[in-house]
C-alpha positions as CSV (number, residue, x, y, z in Angstrom):
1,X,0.0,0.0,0.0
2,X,0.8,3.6,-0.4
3,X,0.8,5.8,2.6
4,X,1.2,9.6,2.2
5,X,1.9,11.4,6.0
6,X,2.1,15.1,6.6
7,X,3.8,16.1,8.9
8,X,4.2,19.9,10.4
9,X,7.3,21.2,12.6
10,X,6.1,23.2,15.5
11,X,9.8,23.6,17.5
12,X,12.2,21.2,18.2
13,X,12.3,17.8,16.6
14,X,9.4,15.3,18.1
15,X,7.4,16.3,15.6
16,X,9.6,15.2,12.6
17,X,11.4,12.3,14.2
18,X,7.8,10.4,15.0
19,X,7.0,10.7,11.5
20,X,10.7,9.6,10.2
21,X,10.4,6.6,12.4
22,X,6.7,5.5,11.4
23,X,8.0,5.9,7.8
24,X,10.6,3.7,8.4
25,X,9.1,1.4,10.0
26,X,6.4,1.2,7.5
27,X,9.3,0.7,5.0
28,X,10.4,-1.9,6.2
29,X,7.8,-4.0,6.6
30,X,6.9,-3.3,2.8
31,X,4.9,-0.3,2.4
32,X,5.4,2.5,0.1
33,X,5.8,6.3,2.0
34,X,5.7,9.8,1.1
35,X,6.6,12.1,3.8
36,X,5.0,15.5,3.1
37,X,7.1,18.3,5.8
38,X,6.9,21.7,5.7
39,X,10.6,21.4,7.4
40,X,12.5,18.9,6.3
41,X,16.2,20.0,7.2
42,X,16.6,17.8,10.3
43,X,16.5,14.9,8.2
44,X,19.9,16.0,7.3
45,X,21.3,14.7,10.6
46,X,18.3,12.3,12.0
47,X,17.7,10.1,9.0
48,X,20.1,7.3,7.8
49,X,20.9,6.4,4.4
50,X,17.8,6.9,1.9
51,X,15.4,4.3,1.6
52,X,13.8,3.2,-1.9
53,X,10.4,3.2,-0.8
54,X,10.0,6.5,1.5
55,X,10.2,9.9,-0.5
56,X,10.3,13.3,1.4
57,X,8.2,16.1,-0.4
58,X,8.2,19.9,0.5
59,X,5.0,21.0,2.4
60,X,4.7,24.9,1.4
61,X,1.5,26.7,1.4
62,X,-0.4,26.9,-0.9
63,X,0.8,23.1,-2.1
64,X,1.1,22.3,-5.4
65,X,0.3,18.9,-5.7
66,X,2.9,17.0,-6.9
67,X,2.0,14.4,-10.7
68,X,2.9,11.5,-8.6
69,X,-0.4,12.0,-6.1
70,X,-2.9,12.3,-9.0
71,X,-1.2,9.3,-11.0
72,X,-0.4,6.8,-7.8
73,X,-2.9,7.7,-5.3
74,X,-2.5,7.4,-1.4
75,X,-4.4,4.0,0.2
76,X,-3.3,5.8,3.7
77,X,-3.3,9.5,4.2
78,X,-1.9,10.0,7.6
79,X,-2.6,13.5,9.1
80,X,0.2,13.8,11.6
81,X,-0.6,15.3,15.4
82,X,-3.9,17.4,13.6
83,X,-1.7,19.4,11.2
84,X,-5.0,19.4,8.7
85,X,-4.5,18.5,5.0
86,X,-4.0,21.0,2.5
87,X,-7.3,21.4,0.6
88,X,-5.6,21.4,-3.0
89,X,-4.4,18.0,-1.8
90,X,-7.9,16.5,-0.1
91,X,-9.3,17.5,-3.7
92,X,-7.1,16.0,-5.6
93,X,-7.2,12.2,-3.5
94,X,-11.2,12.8,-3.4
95,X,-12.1,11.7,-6.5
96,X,-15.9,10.2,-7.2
97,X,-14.3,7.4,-9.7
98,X,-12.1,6.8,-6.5
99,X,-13.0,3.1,-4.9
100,X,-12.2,2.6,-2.1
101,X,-11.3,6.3,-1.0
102,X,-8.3,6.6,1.2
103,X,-8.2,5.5,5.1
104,X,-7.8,9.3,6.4
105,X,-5.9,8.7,10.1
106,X,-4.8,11.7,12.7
107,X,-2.4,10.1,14.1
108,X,-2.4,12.2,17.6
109,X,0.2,12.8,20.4
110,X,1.1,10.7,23.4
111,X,-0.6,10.7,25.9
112,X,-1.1,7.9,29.2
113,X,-4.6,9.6,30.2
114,X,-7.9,8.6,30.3
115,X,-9.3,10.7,27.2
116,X,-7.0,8.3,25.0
117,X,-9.3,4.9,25.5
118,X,-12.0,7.2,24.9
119,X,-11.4,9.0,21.7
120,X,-9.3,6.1,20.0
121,X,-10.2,5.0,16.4
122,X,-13.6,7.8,17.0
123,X,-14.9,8.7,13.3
124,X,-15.1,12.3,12.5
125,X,-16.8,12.1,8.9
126,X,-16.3,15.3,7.0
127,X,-19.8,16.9,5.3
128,X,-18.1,20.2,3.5
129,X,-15.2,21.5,2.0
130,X,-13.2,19.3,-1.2
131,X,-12.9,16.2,1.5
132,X,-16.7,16.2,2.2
133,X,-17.7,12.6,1.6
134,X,-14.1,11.6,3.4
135,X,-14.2,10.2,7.0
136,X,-11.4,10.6,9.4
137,X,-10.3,8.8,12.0
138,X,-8.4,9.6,15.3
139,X,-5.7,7.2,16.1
140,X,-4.3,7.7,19.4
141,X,-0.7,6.2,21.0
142,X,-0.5,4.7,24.0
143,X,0.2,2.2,27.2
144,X,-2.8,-0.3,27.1
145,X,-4.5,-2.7,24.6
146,X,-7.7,-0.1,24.2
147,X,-5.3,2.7,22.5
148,X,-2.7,2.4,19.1
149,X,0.7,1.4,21.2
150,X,3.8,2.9,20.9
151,X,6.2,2.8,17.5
152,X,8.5,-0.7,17.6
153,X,10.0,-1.7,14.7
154,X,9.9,-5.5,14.6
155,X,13.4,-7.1,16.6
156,X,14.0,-3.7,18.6
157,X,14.2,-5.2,22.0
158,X,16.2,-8.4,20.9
159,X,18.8,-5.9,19.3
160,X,18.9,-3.6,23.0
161,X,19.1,-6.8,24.9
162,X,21.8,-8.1,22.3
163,X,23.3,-5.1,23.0
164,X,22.9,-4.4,27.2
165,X,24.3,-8.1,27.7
166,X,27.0,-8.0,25.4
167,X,28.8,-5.5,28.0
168,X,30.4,-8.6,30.1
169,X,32.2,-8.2,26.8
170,X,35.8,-7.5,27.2
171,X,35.3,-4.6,25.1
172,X,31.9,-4.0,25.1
173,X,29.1,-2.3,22.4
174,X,29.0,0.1,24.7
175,X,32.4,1.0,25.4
176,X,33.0,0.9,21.2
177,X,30.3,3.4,20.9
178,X,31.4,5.6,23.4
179,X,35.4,6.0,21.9
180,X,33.9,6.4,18.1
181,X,32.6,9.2,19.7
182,X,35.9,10.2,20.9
183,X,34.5,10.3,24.3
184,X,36.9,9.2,27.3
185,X,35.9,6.1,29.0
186,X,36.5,4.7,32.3
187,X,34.8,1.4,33.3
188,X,33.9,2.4,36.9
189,X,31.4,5.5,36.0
190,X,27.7,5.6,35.8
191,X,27.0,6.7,32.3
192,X,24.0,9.3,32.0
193,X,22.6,11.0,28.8
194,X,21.1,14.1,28.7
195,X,18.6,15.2,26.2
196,X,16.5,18.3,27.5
197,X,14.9,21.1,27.1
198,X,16.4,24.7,27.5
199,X,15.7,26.4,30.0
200,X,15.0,23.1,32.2
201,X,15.3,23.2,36.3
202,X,18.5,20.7,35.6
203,X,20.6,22.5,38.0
204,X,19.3,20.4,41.8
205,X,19.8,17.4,39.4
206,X,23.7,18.2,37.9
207,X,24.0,19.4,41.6
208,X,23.5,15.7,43.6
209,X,25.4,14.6,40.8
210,X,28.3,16.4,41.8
211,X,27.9,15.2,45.0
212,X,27.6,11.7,44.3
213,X,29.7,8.9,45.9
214,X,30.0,7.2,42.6
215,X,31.8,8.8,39.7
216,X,29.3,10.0,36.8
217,X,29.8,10.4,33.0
218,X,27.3,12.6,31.7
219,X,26.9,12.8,27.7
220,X,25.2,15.8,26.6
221,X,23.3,16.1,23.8
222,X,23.6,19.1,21.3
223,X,21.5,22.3,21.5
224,X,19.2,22.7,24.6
225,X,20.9,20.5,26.8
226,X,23.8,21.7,26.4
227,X,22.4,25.3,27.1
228,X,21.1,24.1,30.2
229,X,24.6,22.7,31.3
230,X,25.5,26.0,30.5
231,X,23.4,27.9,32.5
232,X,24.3,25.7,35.7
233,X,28.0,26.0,35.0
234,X,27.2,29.6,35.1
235,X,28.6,30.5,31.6
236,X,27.7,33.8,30.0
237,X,24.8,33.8,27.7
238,X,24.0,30.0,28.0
239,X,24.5,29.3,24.3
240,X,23.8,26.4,22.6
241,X,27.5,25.2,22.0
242,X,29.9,22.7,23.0
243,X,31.6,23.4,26.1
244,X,35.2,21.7,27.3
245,X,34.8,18.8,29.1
246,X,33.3,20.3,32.8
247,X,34.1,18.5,36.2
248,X,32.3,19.2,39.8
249,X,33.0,16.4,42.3
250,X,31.6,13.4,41.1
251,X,30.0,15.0,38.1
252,X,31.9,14.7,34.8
253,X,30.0,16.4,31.7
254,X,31.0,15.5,28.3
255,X,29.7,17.3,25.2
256,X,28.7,15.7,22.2
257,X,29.8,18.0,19.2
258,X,26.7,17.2,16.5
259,X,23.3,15.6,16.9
260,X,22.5,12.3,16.4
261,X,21.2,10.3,13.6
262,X,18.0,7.7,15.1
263,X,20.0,4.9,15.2
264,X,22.9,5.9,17.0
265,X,20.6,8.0,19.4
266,X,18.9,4.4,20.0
267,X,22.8,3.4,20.5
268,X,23.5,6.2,23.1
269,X,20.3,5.2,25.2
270,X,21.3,1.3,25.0
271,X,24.8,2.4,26.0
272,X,23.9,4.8,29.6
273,X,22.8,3.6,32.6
274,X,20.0,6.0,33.0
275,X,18.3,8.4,30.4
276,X,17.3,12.0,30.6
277,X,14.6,12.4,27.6
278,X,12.6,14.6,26.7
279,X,9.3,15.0,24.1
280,X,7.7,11.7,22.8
281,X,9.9,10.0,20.6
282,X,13.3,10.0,22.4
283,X,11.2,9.4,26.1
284,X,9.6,5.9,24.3
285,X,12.9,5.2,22.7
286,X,13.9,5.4,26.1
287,X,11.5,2.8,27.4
288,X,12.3,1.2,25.3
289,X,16.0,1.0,26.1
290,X,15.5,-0.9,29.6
291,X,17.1,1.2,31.5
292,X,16.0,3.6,34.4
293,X,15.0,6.9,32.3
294,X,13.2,10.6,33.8
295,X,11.4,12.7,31.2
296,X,11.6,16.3,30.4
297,X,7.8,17.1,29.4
298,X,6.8,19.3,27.1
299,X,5.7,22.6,28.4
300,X,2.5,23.9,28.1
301,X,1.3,27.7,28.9
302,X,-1.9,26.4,30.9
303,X,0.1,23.8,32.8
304,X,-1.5,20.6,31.6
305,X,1.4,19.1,31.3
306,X,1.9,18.0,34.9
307,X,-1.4,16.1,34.5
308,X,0.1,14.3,31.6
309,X,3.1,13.4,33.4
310,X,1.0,12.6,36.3
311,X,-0.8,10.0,34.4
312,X,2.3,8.5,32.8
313,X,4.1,8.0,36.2
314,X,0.5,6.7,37.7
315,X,0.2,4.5,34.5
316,X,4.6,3.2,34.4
317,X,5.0,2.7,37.9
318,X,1.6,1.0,38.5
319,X,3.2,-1.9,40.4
320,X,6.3,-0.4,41.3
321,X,6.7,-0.1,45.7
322,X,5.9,3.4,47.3
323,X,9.6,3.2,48.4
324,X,11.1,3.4,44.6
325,X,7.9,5.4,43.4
326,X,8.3,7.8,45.4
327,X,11.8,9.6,45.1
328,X,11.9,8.7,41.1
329,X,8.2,10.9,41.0
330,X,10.3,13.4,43.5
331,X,13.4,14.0,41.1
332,X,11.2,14.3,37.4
333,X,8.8,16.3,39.1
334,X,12.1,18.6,40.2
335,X,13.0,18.7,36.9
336,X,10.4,19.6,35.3
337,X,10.0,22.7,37.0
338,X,6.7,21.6,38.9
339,X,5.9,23.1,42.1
340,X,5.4,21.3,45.5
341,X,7.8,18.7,45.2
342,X,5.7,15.6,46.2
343,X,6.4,13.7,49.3
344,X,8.9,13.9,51.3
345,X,12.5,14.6,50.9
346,X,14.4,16.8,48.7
347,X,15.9,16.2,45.1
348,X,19.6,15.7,46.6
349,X,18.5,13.2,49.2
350,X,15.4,11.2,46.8
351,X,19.5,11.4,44.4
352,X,21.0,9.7,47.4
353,X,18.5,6.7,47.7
354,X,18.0,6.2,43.9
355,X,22.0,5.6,43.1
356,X,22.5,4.2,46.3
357,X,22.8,0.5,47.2
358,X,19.3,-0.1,47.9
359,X,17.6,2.0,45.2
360,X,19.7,1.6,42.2
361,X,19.0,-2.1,41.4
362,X,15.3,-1.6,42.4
363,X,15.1,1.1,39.7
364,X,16.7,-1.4,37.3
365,X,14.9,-4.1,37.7
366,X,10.7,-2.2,37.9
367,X,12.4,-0.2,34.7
368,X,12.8,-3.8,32.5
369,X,9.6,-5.2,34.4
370,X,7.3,-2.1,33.2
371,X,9.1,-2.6,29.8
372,X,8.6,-5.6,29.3
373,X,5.1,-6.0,30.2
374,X,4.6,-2.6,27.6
375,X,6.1,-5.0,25.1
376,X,3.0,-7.5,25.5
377,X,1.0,-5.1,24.1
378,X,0.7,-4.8,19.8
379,X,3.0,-2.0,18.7
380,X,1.7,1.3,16.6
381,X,2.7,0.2,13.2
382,X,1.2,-3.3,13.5
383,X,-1.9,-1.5,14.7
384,X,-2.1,0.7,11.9
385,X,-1.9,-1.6,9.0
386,X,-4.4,-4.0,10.7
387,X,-7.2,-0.8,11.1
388,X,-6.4,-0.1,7.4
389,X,-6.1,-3.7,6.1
390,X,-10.1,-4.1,7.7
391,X,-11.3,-0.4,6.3
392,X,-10.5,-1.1,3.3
């Protein structure tokens, strides 16, 4: 089948790294893809080597419908996080000769509350307008069997396992990632990514970092996270540049000097201890990785984004203890900014716990537990081309 999927880039990169994955994922498992973006340029960096059956288009308004639509027709229009479809475009695909007509999916964010279930695969048919006579249909993400799943290209897990128990290795995956990128290693450090936003409340985190009793080895991502390292090092201006390598105590950070194509961002994650995310596609990457991860949430003017990470903690650490729930709800909700810290404690001591003897291989081990009962469930892209396959 043919799927077309438009795709519109707000800020930052979630948007247009969803898409790329779900059209390679698509591609691979034999489906044709255009990928309509009105800004492609971080493909540059985040996409791999071409693929024959995915083909990036320009989105600039007003479209001009490229041949290729009118002459090879989608089966799938994809209508990425309610972007809306260019009218020239939903005139040309909506054709009366046309049978069937096109499976029209918005394909929405993620989300772990309630209104998901509830809105999943809902019909919105359209009565005016060059799609009238179309009907579209919401297709949510997310954690149980009554919403979409989550994007998980077929082997994913069996490939971060391979890779997580290869590190009894002599040399390790991990350690051969690290020095290609010309990163100094030493075998007794916790290895931590950071991928956040700018300006994020990183500094009581970097802080009990410095103070740990464990040496730490903290990658930072380009661009905002490195902007926020700045900030807490107290550099001028905060820019969003590679810094030297910075020590404090315990606490050493290391810079990476260009972003990261997807699978060797899927690499970094497979090769740290514990992940820093942020957005949608890096944080379920990062569930994906297995190991003990916090998320940097989107922020939102009217603050609904607390509830949204409220209903992911209450919906990812469903079985964990109070004990480990607790200080791991303490620290995220420190760093993303939220007020009254919940529970008791502060950041540095909840720090203490989680890295400690006691909490560190709890952590671990409710991480890969959560995971792997997520991984029961049927991923996104399966999902998706079983709705289609039965509305056609």
């Amino acid at each position: 089948m043919r799927w077309d999927i438009f795709c519109k880039v707000i800020d930052n990169f979630g948007d247009i790294g969803v898409c790329w994955r779900l059209a390679r994922d698509l591609a691979g498992r034999g489906q044709r893809v255009r990928l309509f973006a009105d800004d492609a340029s971080a493909l540059t960096w985040m996409a791999t080597l071409p693929h024959d059956d995915i083909e990036v288009w320009p989105w600039h308004a007003p479209l001009v419908v490229p041949d290729e639509v009118r002459s090879s027709p989608p089966d799938v229009v994809i209508e990425a996080f309610g972007c809306d479809l260019p009218e020239a475009y939903l005139a040309a695909i909506n054709t009366p000769h046309r049978s069937p007509a096109p499976v029209w999916l918005n394909l929405e964010y993620l989300s772990a509350e309630g209104y998901v279930e509830r809105s999943h695969l809902l019909p919105s048919p359209v009565w005016n307008g060059p799609g009238a006579g179309l009907k579209k249909v919401f297709f949510y993400p997310g954690f149980t069997e009554r919403t979409g799943g989550l994007l998980r290209e077929p082997g994913l897990l069996e490939q971060c396992d391979a890779w997580r128990n290869a590190l009894r290795d002599q040399v390790s995956p991990a350690e051969k990632w690290w020095r290609e990128q010309a990163l100094p290693w030493r075998p007794d450090a916790l290895r931590i990514s950071l991928f956040c936003y700018a300006p994020s409340a990183v500094g009581p985190m970097l802080d009990a970092w410095a103070h740990s009793t464990r040496p730490i080895d903290l990658i930072v991502t380009p661009g905002q996270a490195q902007a926020a390292v700045n900030a807490w090092a107290g550099r001028e201006g905060a820019r969003e540049e590679p810094f030297p390598p910075l020590e404090r105590g315990a606490l050493r950070c290391l810079p990476l000097p260009a972003p990261l194509p997807q699978p060797t961002f899927d690499h970094l994650l497979w090769s740290c201890d514990l992940n820093v995310v942020r957005g949608e596609d890096s944080a379920v990457r990062a569930l994906w990785a297995g190991a003990p991860h916090l998320w940097d949430i989107y922020r939102q003017d009217d603050g609904v984004h607390a509830d949204k990470l409220h209903a992911f903690e209450a919906r990812w650490m469903s079985d964990w203890p109070e004990a480990l729930r607790a200080p791991v709800c303490l620290v995220q909700a420190s760093l993303n900014g939220l007020s009254g810290l919940p529970g008791d404690g502060t950041p540095s001591a909840a720090w203490a716990w989680l890295l400690g003897p006691e909490g560190w291989p709890l952590w671990q081990h409710h991480q890969r537990a959560s995971r792997q009962q997520l991984a029961q469930q049927r991923d996104l892209t399966t999902q998706l081309l079983e709705f289609v396959r039965s509305a056609r």
